[in-house]
C-alpha positions as CSV (number, residue, x, y, z in Angstrom):
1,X,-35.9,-3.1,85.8
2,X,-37.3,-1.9,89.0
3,X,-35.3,1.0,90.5
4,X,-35.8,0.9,94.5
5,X,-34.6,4.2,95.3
6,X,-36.9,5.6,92.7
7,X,-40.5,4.2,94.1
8,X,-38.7,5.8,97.9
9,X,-38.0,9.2,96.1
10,X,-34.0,8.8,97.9
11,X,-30.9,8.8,96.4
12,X,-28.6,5.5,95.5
13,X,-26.2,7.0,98.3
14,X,-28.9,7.6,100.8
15,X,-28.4,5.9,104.3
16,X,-30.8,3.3,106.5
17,X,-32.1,6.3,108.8
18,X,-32.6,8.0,104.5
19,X,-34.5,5.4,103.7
20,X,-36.1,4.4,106.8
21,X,-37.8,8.1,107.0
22,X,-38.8,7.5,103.5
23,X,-40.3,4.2,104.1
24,X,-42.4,6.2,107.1
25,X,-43.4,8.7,105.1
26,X,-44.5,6.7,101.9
27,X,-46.2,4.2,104.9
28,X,-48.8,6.6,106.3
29,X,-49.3,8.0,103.1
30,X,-50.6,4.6,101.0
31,X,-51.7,2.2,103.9
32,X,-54.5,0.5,103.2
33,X,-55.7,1.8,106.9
34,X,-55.9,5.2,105.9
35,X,-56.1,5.2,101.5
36,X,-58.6,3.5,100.3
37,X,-58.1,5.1,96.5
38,X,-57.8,2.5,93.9
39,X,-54.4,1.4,93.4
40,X,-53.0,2.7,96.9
41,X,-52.5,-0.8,98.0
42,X,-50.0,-1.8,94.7
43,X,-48.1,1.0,95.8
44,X,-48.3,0.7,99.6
45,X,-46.9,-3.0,98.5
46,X,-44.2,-1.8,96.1
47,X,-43.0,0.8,99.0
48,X,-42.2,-2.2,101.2
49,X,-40.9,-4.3,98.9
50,X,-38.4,-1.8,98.3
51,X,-37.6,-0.6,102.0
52,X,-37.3,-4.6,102.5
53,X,-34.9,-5.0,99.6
54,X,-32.8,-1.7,100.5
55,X,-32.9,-2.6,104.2
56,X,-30.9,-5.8,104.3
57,X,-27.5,-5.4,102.9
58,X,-26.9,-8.0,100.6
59,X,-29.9,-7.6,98.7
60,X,-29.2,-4.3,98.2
61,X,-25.8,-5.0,97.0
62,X,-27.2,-7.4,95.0
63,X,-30.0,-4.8,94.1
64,X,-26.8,-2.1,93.3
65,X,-25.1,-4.3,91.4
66,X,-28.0,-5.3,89.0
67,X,-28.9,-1.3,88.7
68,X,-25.5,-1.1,87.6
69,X,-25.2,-3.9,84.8
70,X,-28.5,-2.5,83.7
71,X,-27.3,1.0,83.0
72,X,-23.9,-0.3,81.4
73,X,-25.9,-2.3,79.3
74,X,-28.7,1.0,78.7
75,X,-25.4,3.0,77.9
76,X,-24.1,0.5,75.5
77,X,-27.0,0.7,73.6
78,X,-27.5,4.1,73.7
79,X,-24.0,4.5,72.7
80,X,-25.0,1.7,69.9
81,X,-27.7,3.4,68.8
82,X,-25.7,6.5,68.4
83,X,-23.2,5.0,66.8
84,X,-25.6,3.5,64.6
85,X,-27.4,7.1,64.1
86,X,-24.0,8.6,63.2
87,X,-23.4,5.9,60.4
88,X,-27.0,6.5,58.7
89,X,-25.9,10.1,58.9
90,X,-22.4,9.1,57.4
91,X,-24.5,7.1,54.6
92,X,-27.3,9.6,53.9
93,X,-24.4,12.4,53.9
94,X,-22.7,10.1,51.0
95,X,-25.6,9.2,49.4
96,X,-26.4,13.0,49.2
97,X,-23.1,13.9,47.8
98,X,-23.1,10.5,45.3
99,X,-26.8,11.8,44.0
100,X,-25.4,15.6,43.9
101,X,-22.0,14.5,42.1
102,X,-24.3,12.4,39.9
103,X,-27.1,15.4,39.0
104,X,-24.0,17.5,38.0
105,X,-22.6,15.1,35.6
106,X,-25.7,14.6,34.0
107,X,-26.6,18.1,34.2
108,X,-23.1,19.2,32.8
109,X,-23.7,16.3,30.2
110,X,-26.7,17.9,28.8
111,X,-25.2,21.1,28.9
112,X,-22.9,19.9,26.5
113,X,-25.3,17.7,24.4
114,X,-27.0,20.5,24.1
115,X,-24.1,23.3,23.2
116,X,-23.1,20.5,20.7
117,X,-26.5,20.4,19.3
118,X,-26.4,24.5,19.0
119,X,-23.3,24.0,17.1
120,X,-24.7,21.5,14.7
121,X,-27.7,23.9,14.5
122,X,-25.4,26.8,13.0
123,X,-23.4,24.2,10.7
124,X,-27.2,22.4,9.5
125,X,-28.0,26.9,8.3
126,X,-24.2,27.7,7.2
127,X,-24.5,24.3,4.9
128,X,-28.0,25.7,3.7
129,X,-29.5,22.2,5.0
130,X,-32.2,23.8,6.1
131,X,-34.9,21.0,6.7
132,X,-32.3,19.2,8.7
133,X,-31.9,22.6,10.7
134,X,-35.9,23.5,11.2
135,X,-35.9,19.9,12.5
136,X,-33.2,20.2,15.1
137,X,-34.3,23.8,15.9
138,X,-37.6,22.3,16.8
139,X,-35.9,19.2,18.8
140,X,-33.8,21.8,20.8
141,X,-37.2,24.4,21.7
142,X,-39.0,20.8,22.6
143,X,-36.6,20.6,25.1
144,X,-35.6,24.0,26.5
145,X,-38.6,26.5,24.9
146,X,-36.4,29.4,26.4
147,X,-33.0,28.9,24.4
148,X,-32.8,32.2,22.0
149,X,-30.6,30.5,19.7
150,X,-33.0,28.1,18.6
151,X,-36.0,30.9,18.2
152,X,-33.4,32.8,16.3
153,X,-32.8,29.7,13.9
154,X,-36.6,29.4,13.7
155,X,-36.9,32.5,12.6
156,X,-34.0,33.2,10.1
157,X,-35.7,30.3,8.4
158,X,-39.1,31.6,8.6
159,X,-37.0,34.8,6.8
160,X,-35.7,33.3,4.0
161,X,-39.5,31.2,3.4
162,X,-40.5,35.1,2.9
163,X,-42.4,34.5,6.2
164,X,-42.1,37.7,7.8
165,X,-44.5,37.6,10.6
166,X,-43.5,34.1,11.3
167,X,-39.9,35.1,11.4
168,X,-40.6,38.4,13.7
169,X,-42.4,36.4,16.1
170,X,-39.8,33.8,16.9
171,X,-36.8,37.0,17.0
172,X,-38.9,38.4,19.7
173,X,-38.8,35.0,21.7
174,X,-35.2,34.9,21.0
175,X,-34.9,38.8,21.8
176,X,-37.0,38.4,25.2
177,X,-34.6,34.8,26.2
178,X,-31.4,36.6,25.6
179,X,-31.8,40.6,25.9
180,X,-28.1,40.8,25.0
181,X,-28.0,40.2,21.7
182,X,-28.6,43.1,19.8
183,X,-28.7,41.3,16.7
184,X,-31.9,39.7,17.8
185,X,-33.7,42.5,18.1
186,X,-32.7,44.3,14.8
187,X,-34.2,41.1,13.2
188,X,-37.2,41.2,14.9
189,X,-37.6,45.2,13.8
190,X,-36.3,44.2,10.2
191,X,-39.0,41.3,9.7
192,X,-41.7,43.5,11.6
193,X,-41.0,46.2,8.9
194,X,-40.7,44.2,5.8
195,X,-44.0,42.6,7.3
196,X,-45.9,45.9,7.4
197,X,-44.6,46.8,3.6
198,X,-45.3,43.5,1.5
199,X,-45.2,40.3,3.3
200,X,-44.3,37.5,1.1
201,X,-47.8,35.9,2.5
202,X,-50.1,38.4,1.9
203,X,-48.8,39.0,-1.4
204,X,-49.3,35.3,-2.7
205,X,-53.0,36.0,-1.2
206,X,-54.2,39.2,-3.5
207,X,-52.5,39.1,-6.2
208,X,-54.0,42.6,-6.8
209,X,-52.0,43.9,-4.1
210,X,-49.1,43.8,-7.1
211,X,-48.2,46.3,-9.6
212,X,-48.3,44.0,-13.1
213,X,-47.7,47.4,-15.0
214,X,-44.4,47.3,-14.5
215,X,-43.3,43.7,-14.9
216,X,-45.1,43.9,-17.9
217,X,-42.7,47.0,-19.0
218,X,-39.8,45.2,-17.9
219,X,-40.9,41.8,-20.4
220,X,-41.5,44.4,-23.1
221,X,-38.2,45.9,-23.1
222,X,-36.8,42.0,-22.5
223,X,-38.1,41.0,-25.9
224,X,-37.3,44.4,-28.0
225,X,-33.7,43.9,-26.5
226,X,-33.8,40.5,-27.7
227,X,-34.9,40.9,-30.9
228,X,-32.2,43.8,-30.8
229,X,-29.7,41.3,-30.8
230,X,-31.4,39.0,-33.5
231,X,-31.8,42.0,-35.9
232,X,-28.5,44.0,-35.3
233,X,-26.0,43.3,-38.1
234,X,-22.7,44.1,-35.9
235,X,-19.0,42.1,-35.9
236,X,-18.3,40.2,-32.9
237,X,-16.3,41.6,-30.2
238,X,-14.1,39.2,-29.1
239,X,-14.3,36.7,-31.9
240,X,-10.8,35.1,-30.3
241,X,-12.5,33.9,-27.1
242,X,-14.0,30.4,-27.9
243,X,-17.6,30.8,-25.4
244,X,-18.4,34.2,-26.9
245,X,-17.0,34.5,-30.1
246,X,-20.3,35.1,-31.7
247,X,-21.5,38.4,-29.1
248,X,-21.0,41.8,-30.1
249,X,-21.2,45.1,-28.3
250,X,-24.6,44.9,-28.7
251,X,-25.7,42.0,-27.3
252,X,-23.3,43.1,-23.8
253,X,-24.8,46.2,-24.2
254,X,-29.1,44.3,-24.2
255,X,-27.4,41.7,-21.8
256,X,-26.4,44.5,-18.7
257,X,-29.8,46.7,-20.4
258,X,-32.5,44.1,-20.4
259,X,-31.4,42.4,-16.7
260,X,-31.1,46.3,-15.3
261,X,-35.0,46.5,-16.8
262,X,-35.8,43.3,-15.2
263,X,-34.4,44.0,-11.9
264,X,-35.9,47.2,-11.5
265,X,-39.6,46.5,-13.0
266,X,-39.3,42.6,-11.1
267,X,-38.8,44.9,-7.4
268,X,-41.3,47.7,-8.6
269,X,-44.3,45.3,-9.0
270,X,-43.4,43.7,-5.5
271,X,-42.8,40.4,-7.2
272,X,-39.0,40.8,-5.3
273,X,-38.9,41.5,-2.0
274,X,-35.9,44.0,-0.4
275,X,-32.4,42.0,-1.2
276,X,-31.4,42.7,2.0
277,X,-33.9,40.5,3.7
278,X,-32.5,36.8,3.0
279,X,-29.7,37.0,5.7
280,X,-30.0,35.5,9.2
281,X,-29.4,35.7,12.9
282,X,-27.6,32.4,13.3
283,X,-25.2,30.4,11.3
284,X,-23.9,32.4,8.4
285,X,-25.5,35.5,7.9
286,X,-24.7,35.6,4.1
287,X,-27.8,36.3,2.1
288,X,-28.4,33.7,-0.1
289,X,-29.4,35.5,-2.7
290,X,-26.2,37.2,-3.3
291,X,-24.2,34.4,-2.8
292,X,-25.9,32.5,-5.8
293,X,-25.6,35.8,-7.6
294,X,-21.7,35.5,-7.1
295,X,-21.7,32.0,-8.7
296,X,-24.3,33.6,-11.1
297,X,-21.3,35.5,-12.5
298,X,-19.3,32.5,-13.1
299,X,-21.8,30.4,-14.2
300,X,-25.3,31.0,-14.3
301,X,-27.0,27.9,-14.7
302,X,-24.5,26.5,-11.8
303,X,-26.6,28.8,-10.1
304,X,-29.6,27.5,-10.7
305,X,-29.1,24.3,-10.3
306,X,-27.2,24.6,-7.0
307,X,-30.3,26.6,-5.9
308,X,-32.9,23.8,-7.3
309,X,-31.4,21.0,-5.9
310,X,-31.2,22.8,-2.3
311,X,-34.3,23.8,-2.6
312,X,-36.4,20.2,-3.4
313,X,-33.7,18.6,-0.7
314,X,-33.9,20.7,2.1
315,X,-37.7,21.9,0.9
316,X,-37.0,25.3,1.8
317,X,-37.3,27.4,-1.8
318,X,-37.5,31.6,-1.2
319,X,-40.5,32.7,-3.1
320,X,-38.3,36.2,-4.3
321,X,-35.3,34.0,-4.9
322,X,-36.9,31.6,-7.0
323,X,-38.8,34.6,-8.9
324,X,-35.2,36.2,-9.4
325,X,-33.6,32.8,-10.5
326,X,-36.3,31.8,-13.2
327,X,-36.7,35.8,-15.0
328,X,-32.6,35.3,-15.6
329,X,-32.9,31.9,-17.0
330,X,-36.4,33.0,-19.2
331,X,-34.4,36.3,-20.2
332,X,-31.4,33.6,-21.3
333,X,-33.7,31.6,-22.8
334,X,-35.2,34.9,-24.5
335,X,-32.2,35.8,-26.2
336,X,-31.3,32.3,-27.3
337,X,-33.3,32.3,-29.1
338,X,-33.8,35.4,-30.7
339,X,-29.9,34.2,-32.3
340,X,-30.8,31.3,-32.9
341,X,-31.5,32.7,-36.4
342,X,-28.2,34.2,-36.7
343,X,-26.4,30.6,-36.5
344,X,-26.7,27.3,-33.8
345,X,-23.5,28.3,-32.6
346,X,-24.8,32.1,-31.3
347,X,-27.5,30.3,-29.6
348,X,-25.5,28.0,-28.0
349,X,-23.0,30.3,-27.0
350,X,-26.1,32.7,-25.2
351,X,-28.2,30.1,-23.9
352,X,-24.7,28.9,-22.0
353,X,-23.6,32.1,-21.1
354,X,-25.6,35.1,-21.2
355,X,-26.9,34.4,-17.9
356,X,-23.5,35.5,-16.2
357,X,-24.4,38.7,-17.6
358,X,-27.9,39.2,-17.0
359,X,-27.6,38.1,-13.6
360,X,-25.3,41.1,-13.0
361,X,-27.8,43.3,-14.5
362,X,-30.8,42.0,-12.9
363,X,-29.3,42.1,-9.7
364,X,-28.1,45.5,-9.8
365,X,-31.8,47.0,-11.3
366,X,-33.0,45.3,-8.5
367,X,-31.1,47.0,-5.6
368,X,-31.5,50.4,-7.6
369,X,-35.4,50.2,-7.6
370,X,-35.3,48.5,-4.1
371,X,-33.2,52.0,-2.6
372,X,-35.8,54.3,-4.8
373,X,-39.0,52.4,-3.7
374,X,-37.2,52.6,-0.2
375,X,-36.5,57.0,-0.8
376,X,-40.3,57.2,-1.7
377,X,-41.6,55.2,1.0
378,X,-39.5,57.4,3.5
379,X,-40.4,60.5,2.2
């Protein structure tokens, strides 16, 4: 709307003589007499039209009046519009919070899908399921490559494959991704180490890297022990005891003997790696090796099987392990038959049972030539 009092330059409260000196002024400036620039003559019009209008009192009341609706109305929108503004504020505000409430659930739900899958991580190694584990170790590094956990599951399953360098590797990633747990980084120097001495790898690559001398001692001794207890004409020991009433002194005696040979001569031709290598980071932390050996003294061929039937399930057999395993059971097998020409029964009874003791003795050769080898190394 045209604002009168605007195109004179005077205020809505000005008076006639006001606007009249306006109009004067405004006159001699645009008349078409003396401005002859384009446009002069619009405004020389618009001038009068408003000194006309503002001249004659009704139509400036009427002109007032109008000037006022229009800025009521002006306000009103304004004070719409504001209004309006403030609500799309409200709403984004809301919508802000909504989407930020929203991001921290879902956040806070994969922070506990993924704690839960940690957990079932360490229960997949303490159950010795370990394809299950490499497979959700793997899921849980596609996701977050940073989480230590999983690098340190990666890699105490790269340990107990013999894979040294493999294993190493991820306990540095694990070590870097969380810098406070020691435990990390002693594994990483442990598998660095054991990778420098005899990698399980390299080993299966150059066979001449082995020492066959003294495994072939330790088979030697195996057999004259055996035929020991073929040859030997002694009483049984315990004849009251139903499973071994056909051993004698001997035979305990070759039993503890030949293992403690096989141990030792198995660890001095690098065909066992240290026992103290088989452990882990995450999960239980048990080396396996021993706990088999425990259930080795109850029952050997538990033992074995226990360890078989892990190993084709969860495809995750230990090179040393499965060297250690199958030299107690052909040492059990050995002797077995060397009695089998005293009667079926001896057999029997050593086939079934001499395995609790040679594991025993194998076990403990092999940490005595593992601390030696360890002594010579050092020095």
């Amino acid at each position: 709307m045209k604002n009168h009092y605007e195109v004179l330059g005077v205020a809505s409260e000005a008076t006639d003589q006001q606007i009249k000196s306006a109009y004067r002024q405004l006159a001699r400036q645009f008349h078409p007499d003396v401005n002859a620039a384009p446009g002069a003559q619009e405004k020389f019009l618009a001038i009068k039209e408003s000194y006309e209008t503002l001249t004659d009192p009704e139509k400036r009341r009427r002109h007032d009046q109008a000037l006022n609706l229009h800025g009521h109305l002006r306000r009103k929108a304004e004070e719409e519009d504001e209004a309006e503004l403030r609500a799309a504020r409200a709403r984004a505000k809301a919508r802000a919070e909504e989407e930020k409430r929203q991001a921290e659930t879902e956040a806070k739900a994969k922070w506990q899908e993924h704690r839960a899958r940690l957990h079932r991580l360490e229960r997949l190694l303490a159950q010795r399921r370990l394809a299950e584990a490499e497979a959700e170790a793997r899921a849980i590094l596609e996701v977050d490559p940073r989480e230590a956990k999983a690098h340190a599951a990666m890699g105490d399953l790269a340990r107990f494959k013999g894979l040294y360098t493999e294993a190493a590797k991820h306990y540095a990633y694990a070590a870097q991704f969380d810098a406070a747990n020691d435990q990390y980084q002693r594994s990483h120097e442990e598998m660095l180490r054991a990778a420098q001495k005899a990698p399980l790898e390299e080993i299966a690559r150059d066979p001449g890297e082995r020492h066959p001398g003294a495994f072939l001692v330790g088979v030697f001794v195996l057999i004259v022990a055996a035929v020991y207890t073929a040859l030997a004409k002694e009483n049984p020991l315990t004849p009251q005891v139903a499973p071994i009433s056909t051993w004698t002194l001997g035979q305990w005696a070759m039993f503890l003997f030949g293992g403690i040979t096989l141990g030792a001569t198995l660890s001095a031709s690098d065909l066992l790696d240290s026992p103290d290598l088989g452990g882990g980071a995450v999960g239980n932390r048990i080396n396996p090796g021993l706990a088999l050996s425990f259930v080795g003294v109850v029952f050997f061929w538990l033992a074995l099987a226990l360890y078989l039937l892990v190993g084709f399930t969860q495809r995750a057999f230990n090179a040393s392990l499965s060297r250690f395993l199958g030299f107690v059971a052909f040492a059990a097998v050995a002797f077995a038959l060397a009695r089998a020409g005293v009667s079926v029964t001896a057999a029997t009874q050593t086939l079934l049972w001499s395995g609790n003791v040679i594991i025993i003795g194998t076990m403990t050769g092999w940490f005595v030539a593992d601390v030696v080898r360890r002594s010579l190394r050092a020095g």
